[in-house]
C-alpha atoms as one frame of an Amber mdcrd trajectory, in Angstrom:
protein
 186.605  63.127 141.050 187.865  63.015 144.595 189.770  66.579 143.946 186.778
  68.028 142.351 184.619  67.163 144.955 186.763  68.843 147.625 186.726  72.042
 145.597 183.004  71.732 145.593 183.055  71.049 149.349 185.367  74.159 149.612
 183.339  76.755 147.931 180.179  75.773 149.588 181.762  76.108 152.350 183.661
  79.647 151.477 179.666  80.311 150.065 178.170  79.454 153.445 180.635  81.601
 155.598 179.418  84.725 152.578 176.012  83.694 153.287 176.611  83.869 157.038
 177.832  87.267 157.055 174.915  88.541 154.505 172.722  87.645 157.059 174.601
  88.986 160.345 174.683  92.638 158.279 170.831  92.009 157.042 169.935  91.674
 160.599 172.590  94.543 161.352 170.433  96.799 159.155 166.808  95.830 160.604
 167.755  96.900 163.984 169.178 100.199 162.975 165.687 100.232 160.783 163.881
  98.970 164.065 165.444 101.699 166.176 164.855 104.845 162.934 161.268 103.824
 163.025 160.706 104.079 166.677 162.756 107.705 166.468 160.665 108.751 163.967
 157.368 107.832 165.559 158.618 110.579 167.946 158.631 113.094 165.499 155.967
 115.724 164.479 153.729 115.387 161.224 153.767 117.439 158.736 149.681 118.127
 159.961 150.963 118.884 163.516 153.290 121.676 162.303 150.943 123.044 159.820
 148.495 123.164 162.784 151.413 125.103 164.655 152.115 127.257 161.694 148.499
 128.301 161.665 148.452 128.999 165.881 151.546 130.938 165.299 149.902 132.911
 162.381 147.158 133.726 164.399 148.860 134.753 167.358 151.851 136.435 165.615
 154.243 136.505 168.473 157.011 138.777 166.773 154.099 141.680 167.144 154.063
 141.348 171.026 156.203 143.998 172.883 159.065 142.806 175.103 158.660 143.853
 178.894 161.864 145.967 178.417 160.073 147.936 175.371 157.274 148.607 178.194
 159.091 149.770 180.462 160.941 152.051 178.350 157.699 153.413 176.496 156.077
 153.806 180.560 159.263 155.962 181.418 158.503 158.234 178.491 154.954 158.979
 178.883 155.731 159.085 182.982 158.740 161.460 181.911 156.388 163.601 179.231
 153.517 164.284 182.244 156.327 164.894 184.695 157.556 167.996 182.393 153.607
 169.099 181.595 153.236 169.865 185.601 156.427 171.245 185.790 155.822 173.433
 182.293 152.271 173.992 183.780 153.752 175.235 187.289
C-alpha cells in the first residue's frame, strides 16, 4: 500500500509539473494573441481600402503626365513654332 501510494504521489506530482508547463505556454500564447490583436487593430479594413480603391478609381493617377513628359512635350511645341518663324522668315 505504502509503495502504491508513493507511485500515486509521484505521478501527481510528474502530472502537476505537465500541468504547470500547460499553463506557462497557455499564457505564452495569450500574450502573443494580446500583442496580434493590438497589431491588427492597426491595420486597414477591408471598407477603408475599398473606399481607397474607389478615390483611386476616380482620380486615376496612372493617367496624369509626369513633369518630365511636360517638359519634353513643351520643348516640342516651343521647337515646332521656333521652325514656323524661321520657315515663315
Amino acid at each position: 500500500m505504502l509503495s502504491s501510494d508513493r507511485k500515486i504521489k509521484a505521478e501527481i506530482k510528474l502530472l502537476a509539473s505537465e500541468v504547470s508547463g500547460f499553463k506557462a505556454q497557455i499564457t505564452g500564447q495569450e500574450e502573443k494573441l494580446k500583442a496580434l490583436a493590438n497589431e491588427l487593430q492597426g491595420f486597414a479594413r477591408s471598407e477603408d481600402v475599398d473606399v481607397i480603391r474607389k478615390y483611386l478609381n476616380l482620380i486615376e493617377p496612372l493617367g496624369f503626365v509626369t513633369q518630365a513628359e511636360v517638359e519634353r512635350v513643351v520643348r516640342q511645341v516651343v521647337d515646332a513654332a521656333l521652325e514656323e518663324q524661321e520657315a515663315a522668315k
